[in-house]
C-alpha positions in Angstrom: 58.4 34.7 -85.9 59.7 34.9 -82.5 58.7 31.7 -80.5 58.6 31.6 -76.5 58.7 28.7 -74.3 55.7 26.9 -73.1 54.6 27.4 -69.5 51.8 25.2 -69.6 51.1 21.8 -68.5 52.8 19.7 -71.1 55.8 21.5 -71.8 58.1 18.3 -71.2 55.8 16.5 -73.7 57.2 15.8 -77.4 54.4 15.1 -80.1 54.7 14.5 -83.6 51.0 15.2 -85.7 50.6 13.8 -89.5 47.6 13.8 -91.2 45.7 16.9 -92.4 42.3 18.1 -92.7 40.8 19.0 -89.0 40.4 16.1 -86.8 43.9 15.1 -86.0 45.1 18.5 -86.0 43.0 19.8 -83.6 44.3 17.2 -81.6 47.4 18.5 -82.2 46.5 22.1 -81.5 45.2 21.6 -78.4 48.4 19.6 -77.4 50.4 22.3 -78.5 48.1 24.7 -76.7 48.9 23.0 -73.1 52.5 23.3 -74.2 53.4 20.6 -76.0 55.8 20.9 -78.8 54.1 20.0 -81.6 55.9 18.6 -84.9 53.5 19.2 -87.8 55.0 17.0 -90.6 53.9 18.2 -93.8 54.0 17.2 -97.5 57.2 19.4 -99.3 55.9 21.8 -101.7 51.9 21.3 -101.3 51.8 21.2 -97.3 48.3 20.5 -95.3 45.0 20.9 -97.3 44.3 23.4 -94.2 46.7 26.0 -95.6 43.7 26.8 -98.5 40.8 26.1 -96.6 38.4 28.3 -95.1 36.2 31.5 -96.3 38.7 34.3 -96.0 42.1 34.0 -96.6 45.2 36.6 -96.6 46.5 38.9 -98.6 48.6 35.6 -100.3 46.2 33.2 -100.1 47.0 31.2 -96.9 43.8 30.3 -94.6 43.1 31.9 -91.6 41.8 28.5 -90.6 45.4 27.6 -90.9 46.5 30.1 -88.1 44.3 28.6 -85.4 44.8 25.1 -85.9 48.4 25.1 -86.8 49.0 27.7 -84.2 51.8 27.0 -81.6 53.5 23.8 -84.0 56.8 23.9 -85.7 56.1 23.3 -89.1 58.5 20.3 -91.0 57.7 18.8 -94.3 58.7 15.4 -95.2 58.0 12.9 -97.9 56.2 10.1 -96.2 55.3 8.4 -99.6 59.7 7.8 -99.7 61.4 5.5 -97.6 63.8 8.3 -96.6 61.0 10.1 -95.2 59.7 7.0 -93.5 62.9 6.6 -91.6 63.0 10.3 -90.7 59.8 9.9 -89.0 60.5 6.9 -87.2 63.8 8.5 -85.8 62.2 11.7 -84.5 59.4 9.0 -83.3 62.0 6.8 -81.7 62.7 10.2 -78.9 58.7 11.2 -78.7 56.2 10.9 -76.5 53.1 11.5 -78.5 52.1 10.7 -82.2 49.1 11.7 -83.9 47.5 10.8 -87.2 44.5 10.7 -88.8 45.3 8.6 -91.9 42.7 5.8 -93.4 43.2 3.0 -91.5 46.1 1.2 -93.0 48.1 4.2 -94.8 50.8 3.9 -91.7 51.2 0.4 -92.1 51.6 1.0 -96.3 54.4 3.6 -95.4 56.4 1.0 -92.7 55.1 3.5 -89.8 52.8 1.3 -88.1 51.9 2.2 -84.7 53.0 -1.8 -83.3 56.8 -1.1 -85.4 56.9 2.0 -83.7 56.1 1.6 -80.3 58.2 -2.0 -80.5 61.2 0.7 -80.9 59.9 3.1 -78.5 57.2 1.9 -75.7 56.8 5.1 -74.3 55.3 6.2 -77.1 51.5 7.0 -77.3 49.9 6.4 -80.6 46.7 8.6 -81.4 45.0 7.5 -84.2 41.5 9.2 -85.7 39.4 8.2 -88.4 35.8 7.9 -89.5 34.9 4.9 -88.4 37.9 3.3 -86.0 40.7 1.1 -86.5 38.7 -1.9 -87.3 34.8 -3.4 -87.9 32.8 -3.4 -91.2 33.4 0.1 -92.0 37.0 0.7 -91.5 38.3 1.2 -94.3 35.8 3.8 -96.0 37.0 7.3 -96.3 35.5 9.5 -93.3 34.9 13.1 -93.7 33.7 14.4 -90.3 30.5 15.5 -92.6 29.7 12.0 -93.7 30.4 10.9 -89.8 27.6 13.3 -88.7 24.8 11.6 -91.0 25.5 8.4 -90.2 25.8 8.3 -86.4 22.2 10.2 -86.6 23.7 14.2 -85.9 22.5 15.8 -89.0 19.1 13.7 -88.7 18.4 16.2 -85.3 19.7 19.2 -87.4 17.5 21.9 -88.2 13.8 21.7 -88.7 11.1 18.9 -89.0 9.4 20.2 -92.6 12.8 20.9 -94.1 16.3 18.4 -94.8 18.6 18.2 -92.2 21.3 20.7 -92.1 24.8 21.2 -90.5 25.6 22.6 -87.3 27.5 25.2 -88.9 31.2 24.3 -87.5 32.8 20.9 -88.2 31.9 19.1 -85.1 32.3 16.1 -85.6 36.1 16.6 -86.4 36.4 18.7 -83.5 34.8 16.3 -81.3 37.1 13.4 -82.3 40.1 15.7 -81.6 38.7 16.2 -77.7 38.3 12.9 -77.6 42.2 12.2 -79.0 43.3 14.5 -76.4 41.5 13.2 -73.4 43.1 9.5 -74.4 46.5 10.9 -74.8 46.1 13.0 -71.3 44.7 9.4 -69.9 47.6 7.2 -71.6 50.2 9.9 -69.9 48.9 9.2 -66.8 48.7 4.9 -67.1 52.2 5.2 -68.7 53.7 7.4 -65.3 51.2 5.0 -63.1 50.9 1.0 -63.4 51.4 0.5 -66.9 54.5 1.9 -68.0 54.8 2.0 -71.4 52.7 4.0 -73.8 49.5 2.5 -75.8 47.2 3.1 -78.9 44.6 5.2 -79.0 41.4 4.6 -81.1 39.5 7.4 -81.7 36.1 7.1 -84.7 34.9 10.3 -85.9 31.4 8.6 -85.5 31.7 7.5 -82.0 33.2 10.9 -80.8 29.6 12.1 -82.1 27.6 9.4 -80.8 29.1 10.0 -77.2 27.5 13.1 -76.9 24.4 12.0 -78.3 22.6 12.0 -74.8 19.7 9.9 -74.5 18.8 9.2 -78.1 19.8 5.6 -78.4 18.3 4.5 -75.1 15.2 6.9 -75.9 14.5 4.7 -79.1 15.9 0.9 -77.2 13.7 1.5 -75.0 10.5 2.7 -75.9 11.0 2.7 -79.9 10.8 6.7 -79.8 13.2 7.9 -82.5 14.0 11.6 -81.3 13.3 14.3 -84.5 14.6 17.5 -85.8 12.7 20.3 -84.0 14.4 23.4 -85.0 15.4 25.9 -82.3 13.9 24.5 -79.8 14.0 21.5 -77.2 10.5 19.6 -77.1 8.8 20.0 -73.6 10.9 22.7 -72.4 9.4 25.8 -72.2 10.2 28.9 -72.4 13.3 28.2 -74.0 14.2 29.4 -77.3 14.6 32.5 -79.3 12.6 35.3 -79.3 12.2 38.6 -81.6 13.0 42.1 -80.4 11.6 45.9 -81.6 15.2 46.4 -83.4 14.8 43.3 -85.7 16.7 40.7 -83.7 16.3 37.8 -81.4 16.8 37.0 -78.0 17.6 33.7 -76.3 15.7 33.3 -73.0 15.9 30.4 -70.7 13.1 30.6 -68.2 11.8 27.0 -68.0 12.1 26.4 -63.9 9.5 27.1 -62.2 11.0 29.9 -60.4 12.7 31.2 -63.1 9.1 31.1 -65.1 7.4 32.8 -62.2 10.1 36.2 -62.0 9.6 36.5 -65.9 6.2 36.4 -66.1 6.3 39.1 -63.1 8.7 40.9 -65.5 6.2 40.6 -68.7 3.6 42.1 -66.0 1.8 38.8 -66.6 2.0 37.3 -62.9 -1.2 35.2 -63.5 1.0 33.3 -65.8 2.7 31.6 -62.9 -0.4 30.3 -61.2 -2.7 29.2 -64.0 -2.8 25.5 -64.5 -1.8 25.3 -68.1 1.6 27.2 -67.4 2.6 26.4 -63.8 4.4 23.4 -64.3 6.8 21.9 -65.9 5.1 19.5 -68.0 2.0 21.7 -68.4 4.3 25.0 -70.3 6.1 21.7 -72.1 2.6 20.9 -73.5 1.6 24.2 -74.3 4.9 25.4 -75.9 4.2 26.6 -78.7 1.2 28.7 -77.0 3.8 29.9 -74.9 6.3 30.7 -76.8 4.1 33.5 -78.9 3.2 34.8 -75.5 6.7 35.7 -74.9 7.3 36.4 -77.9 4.7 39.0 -78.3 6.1 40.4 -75.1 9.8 40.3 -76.4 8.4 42.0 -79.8 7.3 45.1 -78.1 10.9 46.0 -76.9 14.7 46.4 -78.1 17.1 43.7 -77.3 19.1 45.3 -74.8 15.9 46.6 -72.6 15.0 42.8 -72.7 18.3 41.7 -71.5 19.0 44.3 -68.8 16.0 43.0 -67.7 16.8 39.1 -67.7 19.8 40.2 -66.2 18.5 42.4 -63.2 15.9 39.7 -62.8 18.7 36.7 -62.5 16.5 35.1 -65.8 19.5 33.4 -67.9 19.4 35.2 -71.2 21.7 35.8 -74.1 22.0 38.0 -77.3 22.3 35.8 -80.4 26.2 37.0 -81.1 28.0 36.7 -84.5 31.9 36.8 -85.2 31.8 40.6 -84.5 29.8 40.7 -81.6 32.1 38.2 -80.1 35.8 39.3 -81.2 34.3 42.6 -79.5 32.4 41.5 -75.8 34.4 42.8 -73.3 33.9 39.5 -71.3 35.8 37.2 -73.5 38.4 40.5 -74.0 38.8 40.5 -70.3 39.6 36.2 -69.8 41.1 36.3 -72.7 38.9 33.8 -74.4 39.8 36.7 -77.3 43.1 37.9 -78.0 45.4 38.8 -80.7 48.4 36.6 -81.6 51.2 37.6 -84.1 50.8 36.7 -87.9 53.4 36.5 -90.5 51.0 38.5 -92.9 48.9 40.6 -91.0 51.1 41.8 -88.4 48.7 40.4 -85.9 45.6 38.4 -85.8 42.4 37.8 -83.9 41.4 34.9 -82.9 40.2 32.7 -79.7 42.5 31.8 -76.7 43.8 28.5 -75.2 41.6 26.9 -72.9 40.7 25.4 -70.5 42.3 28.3 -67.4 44.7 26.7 -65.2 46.0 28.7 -62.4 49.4 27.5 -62.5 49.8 26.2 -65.8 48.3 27.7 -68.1 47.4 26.8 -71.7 48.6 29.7 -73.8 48.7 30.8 -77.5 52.2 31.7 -78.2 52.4 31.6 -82.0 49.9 31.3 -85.1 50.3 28.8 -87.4 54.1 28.9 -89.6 55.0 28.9 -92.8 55.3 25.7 -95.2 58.6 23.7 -93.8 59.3 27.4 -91.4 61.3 24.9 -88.7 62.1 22.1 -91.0 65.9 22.7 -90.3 66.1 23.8 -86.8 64.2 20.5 -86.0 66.4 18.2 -88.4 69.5 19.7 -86.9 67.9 19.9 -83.0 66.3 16.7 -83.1 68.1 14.2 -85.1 71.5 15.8 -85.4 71.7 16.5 -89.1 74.8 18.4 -90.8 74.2 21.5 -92.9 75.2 19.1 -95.9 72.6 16.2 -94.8 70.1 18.8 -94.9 70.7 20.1 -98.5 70.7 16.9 -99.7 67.6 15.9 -98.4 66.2 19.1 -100.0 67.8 19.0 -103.2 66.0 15.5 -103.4 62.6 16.7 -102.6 63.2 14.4 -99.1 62.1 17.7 -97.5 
């Protein structure tokens, strides 16, 4: 595997991810995807849980999960369980700028790597550290699955529809989220440590609270006028038309024509202009109370017609509208082909792979996806010899003992 340079933002930055699963590693992937270089430590022999997960896997087994969120790390394995191990870490941590784990609070501290030692012998270094709940308060110490994280910071209770149980978004998003939120404290601890700090600092990111910050108004909704906001399936209460809608070929259709003026052009387009003037659909709060009256309207409409006649339409009309894409339909749109927001990357196993770009687009640095993810201990060496100096004998010992 032939690995390039980094061109992008954080090139100079050194980070160093344990942990497994999805949270802290996406952390660490998006790091690494801004040009970072990214440690991954692993456990020897067994690696990251990641390396088996996922739906489809290659033709030996390994995840294809594991190529996007290991993607652009060197891969190392270390015992962190022996004190060997520990001291390995806290060397290549002694020279980094960045460390990221997402551990149960505590396991760092059980392993003599806790974030106050480490930064004590480095205080340049930036501590990241995710878990389901935070670093502290009644719920600390519980195991926290991004799942479990969901339900209880009210997620899953807004998922799917009102007659049925509450479902999952379908990605891991709560994981996700608390690796966005990882990275934007690192990016902000970078720029106090440069600035009038000076040092580095820890970073405490919940799994629960990364969800409950993009929970929008629910909380004050509920504080403030005891409203406790319910599941409503594919649509938003009170905003109509704005949801999905079926087409001649079998499909659906997502049209979001809600504005006024957006409401008025489409029902010119349905050749329903009256629509537009008549009390119970000319405003905003009227369609919102007569949305599911409105929503068959367009629906009957949309029913009479294939998909791509109803879009070209929303389209020529400036009416924001959408096809209802899976995996396919996405690796193949043009549009993502064309920013790149699709692209293939090399793979040990499959001689390439598909899969989605770096983001966000920066014009002079840009994020960039120069590797998928390596092979179990693939730079273990070149980093024990790179970073810490190790002899060719120091490093078959440390194998020989299981160190690595």
């Amino acid at each position: 595997m032939s690995h390039r340079s980094a061109r992008g933002p954080l090139a100079h930055l050194k980070a160093i991810e344990l942990g497994s699963f999805i949270a802290g590693p996406y952390c660490g992937q998006l790091l690494a995807d801004l040009g970072a270089d990214v440690i991954k430590i692993e456990p020897p022999r067994v690696g990251d849980t990641m390396r088996t997960w996922g739906a489809s896997k290659t033709s030996n087994g390994t995840s294809l999960w594991w190529s996007v969120i290991a993607r652009n790390k060197r891969c190392m394995t270390l015992d962190l369980r022996r004190p060997e191990g520990q001291d390995l870490v806290r060397r290549l941590a002694h020279e980094a700028d960045v460390l990221v784990e997402n551990f149960r609070p505590g396991t760092l501290e059980r392993w003599n790597l806790s974030p106050d030692l480490l930064c004590k012998e480095n205080d340049q270094l930036i501590v990241a550290r995710v878990s389901g709940f935070g670093q502290n308060g009644p719920y600390s110490s519980r195991a926290g699955f991004g799942a479990v994280a969901e339900s209880v910071s009210g997620l899953r209770h807004l998922t799917g529809y009102p007659d049925r149980a509450p479902t999952r978004v379908g990605i891991s998003i709560g994981d996700s989220l608390a690796g966005l939120f990882a990275t934007i404290g690192i990016l902000s601890s970078l720029i106090t440590r440069q600035g009038h700090l000076g040092r580095g600092q820890k970073v405490d990111v919940a799994i629960t609270e990364s969800i409950l910050a993009v929970m929008e108004s629910v909380i004050p909704e509920y504080a403030a006028t005891g409203a406790v906001r319910q599941r409503s399936g594919a649509v938003l209460p009170g905003i109509a038309p704005s949801n999905l809608y079926p087409t001649l070929d079998g499909g659906y259709v997502l049209i979001a024509a809600n504005a006024d003026r957006l409401f008025a052009t489409l029902a010119e387009v349905m050749g329903m202009p009256e629509l537009a003037s008549d009390p119970c659909y000319a405003t905003h709060i009227a369609r919102g109370e007569r949305q599911d009256k409105l929503d068959k309207i367009v629906g009957d409409w949309t029913a009479m017609k294939p998909a791509r006649e109803i879009l070209d339409l929303m389209e020529l009309h400036g009416i924001p509208a959408g096809p209802v894409n899976d995996a396919a339909s996405v690796a193949a749109d043009p549009h993502f082909r064309e920013r790149h927001a699709v692209i293939e990357v090399p793979h040990n196993d499959l001689g390439s792979i598909t899969m989605q770009g770096a983001f966000p687009k920066l014009s002079c640095t840009p994020a960039e996806v120069r590797w998928a993810g390596g092979d179990l201990g693939e730079h273990t060496d070149e980093i024990l010899r790179e970073r810490l100096g190790c002899s060719d004998t120091e490093i078959s010992r440390l194998r020989s003992e299981g160190i690595v």
